[in-house]
C-alpha positions in Angstrom: 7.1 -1.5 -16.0 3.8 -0.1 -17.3 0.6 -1.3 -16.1 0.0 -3.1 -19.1 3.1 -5.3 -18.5 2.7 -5.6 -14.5 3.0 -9.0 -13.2 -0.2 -9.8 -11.6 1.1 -10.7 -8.1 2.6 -7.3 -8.3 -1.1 -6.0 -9.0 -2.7 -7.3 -6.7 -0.1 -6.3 -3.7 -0.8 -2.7 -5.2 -4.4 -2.8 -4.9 -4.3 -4.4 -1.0 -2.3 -1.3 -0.3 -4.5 1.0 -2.0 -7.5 -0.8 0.3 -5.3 -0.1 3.3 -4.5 3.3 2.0 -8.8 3.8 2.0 -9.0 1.7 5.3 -6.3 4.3 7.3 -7.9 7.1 5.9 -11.2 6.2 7.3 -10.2 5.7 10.7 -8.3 8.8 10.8 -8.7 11.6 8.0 -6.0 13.5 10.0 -2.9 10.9 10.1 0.2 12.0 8.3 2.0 10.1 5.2 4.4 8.3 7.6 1.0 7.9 10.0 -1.2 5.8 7.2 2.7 4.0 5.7 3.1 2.6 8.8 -0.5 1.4 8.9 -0.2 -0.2 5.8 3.5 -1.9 6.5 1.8 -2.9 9.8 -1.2 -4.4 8.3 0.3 -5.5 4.9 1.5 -8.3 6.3 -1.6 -9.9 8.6 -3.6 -9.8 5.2 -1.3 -11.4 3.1 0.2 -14.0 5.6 3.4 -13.2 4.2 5.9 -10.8 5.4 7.4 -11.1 1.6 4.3 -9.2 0.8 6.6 -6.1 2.3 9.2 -6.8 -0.7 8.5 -3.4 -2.0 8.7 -0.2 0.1 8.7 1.3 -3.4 5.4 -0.2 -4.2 3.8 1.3 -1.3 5.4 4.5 -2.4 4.3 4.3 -6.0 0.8 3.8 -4.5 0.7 7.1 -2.3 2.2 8.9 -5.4 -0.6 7.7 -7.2 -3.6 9.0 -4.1 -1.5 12.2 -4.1 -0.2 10.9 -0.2 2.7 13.3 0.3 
């Protein structure tokens, strides 16, 4: 699927996790990948209301491969 093609839904799920992503880096510059994933599984959910919103472990990979999180 190519970001021209995305469902929205999908988009927009991306783009929370890319805020937590930001939000997890500035409380802690110094957390590791697994340290700032599990803030964003643990937070994912209390933003969206919706623990469907955690549908896509791949999507919150896709996003750290896109910020260079290894």
């Amino acid at each position: 699927m190519t970001s021209t093609d995305m469902d929205p839904q999908t988009a927009v799920v991306m783009e929370l996790i890319r805020g937590l992503l930001d939000l997890s880096r500035m409380a802690d510059q110094n957390r590791t990948s697994a340290d700032h994933k599990r803030a964003v599984i643990g937070a994912l959910p209390c933003i969206t209301g919706n623990l469907d919103a955690l549908f896509g472990p791949d999507l919150i990979d896709a996003v750290f491969e896109q910020e260079e999180i290894k």
